[in-house]
Backbone as JSON, one array per atom type, in Angstrom:
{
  "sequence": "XXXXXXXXXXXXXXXXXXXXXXXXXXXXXXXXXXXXXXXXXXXXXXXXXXXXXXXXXXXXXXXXXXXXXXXXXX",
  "N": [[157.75, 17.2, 92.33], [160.03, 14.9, 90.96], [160.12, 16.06, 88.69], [157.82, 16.28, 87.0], [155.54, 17.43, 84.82], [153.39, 17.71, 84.5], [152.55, 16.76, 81.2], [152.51, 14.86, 79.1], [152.74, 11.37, 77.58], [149.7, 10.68, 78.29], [148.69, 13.3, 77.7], [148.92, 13.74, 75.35], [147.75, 11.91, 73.35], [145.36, 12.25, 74.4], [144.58, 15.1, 72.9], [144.72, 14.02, 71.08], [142.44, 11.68, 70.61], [140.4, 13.61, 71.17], [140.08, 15.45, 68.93], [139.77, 13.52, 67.01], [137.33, 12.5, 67.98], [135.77, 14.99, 67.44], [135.98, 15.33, 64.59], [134.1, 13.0, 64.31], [132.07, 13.43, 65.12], [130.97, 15.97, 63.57], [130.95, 14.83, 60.82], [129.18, 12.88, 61.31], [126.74, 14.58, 61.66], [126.59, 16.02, 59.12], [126.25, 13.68, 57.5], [123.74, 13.0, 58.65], [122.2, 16.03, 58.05], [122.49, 15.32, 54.98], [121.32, 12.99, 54.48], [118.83, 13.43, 55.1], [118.14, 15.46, 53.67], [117.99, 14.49, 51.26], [115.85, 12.49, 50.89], [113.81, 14.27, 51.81], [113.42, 15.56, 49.35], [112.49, 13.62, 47.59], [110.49, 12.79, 48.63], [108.61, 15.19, 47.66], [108.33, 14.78, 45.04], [105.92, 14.24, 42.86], [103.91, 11.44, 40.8], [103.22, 12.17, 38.29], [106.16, 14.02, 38.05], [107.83, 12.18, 38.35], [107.38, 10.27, 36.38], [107.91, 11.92, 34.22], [110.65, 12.33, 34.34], [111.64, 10.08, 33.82], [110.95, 9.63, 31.41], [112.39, 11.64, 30.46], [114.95, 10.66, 30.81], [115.2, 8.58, 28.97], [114.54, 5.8, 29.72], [112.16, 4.71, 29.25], [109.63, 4.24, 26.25], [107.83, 6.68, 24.06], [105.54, 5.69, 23.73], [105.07, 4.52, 26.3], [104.88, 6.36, 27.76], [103.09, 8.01, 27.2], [101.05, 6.18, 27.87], [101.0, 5.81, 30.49], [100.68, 8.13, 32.09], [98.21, 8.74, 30.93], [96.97, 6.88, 32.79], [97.82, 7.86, 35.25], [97.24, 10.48, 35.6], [94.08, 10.28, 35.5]],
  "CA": [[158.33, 15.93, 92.65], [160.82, 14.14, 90.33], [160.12, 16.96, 87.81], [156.57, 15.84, 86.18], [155.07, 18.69, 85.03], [151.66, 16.99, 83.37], [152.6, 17.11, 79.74], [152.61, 13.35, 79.22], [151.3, 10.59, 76.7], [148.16, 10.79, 78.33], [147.61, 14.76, 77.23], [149.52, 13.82, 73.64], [146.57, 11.34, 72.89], [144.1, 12.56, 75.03], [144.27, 15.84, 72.38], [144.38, 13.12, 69.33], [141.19, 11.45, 71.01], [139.82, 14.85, 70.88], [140.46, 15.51, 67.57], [139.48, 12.68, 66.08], [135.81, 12.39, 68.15], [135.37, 16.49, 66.68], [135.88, 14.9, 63.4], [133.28, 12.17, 64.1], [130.83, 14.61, 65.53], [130.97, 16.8, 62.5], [130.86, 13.57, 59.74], [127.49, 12.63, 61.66], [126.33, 15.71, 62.03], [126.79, 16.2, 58.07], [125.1, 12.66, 57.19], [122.02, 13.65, 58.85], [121.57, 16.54, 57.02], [122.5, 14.77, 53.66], [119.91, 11.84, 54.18], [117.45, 14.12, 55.55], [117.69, 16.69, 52.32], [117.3, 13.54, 50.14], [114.51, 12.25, 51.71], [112.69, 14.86, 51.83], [113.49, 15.8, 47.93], [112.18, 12.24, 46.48], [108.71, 12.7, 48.65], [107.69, 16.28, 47.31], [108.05, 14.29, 43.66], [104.75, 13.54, 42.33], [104.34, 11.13, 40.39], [104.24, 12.53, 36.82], [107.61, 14.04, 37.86], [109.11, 11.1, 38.36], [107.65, 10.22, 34.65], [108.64, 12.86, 32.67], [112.28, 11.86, 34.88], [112.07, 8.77, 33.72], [111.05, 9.63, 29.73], [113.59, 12.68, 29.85], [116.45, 9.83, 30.95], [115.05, 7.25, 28.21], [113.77, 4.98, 30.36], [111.01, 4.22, 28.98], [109.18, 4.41, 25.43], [106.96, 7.61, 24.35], [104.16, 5.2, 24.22], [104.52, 4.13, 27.6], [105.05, 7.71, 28.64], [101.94, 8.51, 26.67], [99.66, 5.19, 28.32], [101.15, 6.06, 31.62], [100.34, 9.48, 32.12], [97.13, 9.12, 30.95], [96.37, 6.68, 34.0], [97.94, 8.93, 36.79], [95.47, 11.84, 35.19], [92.58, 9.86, 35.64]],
  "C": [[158.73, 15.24, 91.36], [159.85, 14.55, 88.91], [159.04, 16.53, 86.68], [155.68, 17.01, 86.11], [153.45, 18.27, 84.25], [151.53, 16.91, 82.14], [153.37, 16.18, 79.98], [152.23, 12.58, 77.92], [150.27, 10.79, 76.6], [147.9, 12.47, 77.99], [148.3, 14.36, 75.95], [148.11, 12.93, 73.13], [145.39, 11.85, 73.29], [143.36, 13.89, 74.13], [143.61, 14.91, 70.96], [142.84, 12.72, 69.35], [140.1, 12.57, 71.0], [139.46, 15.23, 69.55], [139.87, 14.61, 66.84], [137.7, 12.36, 66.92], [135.56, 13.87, 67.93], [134.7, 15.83, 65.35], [134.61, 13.86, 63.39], [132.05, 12.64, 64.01], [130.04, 15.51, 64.01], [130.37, 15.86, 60.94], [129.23, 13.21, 60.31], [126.67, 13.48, 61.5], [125.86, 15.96, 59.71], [126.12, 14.67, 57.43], [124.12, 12.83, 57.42], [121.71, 14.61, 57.71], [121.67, 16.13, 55.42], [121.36, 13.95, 53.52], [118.38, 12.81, 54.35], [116.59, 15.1, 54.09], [117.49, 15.77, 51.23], [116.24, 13.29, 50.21], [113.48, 12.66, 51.46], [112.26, 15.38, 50.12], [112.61, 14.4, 47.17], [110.84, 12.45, 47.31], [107.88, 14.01, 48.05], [107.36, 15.88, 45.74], [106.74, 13.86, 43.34], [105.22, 12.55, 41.45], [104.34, 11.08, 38.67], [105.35, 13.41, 36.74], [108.29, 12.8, 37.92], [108.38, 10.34, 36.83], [108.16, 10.66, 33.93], [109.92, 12.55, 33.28], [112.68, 10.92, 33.92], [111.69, 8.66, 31.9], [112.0, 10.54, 29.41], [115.26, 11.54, 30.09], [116.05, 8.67, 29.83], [114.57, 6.1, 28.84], [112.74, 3.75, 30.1], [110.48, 5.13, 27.86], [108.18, 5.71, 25.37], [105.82, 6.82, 24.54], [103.91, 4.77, 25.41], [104.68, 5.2, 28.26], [103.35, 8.21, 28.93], [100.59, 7.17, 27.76], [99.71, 5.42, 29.96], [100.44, 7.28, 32.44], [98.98, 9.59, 32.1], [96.02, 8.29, 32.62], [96.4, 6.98, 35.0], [97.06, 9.85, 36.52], [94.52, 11.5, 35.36], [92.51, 9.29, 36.59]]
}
């Protein structure tokens, strides 16, 4: 009937809408595992790694490396 064969607007967007919630899917999907692999990286740190981090970036003085250190050891 008056030659409508279903290949319309609604399937030209309806693919875009497709397309573009894939892409969202995938972007979420890919944040999770980014926050998650941080996350979990900064709690296995003790914390004279995150000293010697923080005297190998300058941070902080050898003597306060040295007064520090000795009170996480004890």
């Amino acid at each position: 009937m008056y030659g409508y064969t279903g290949m319309g607007w609604g399937m030209i967007f309806g693919w875009i809408l497709g397309v573009f919630a894939l892409i969202v899917i995938v972007w979420l999907i890919v944040k999770a595992v980014n926050y998650s692999s941080h996350s979990q990286n900064d709690d296995d740190k003790s914390a004279l790694d995150v000293l010697k981090k923080r005297f190998a970036e300058g941070d902080i003085s050898r003597e306060e490396y040295e007064e520090m250190k000795k009170i996480i050891e004890s």
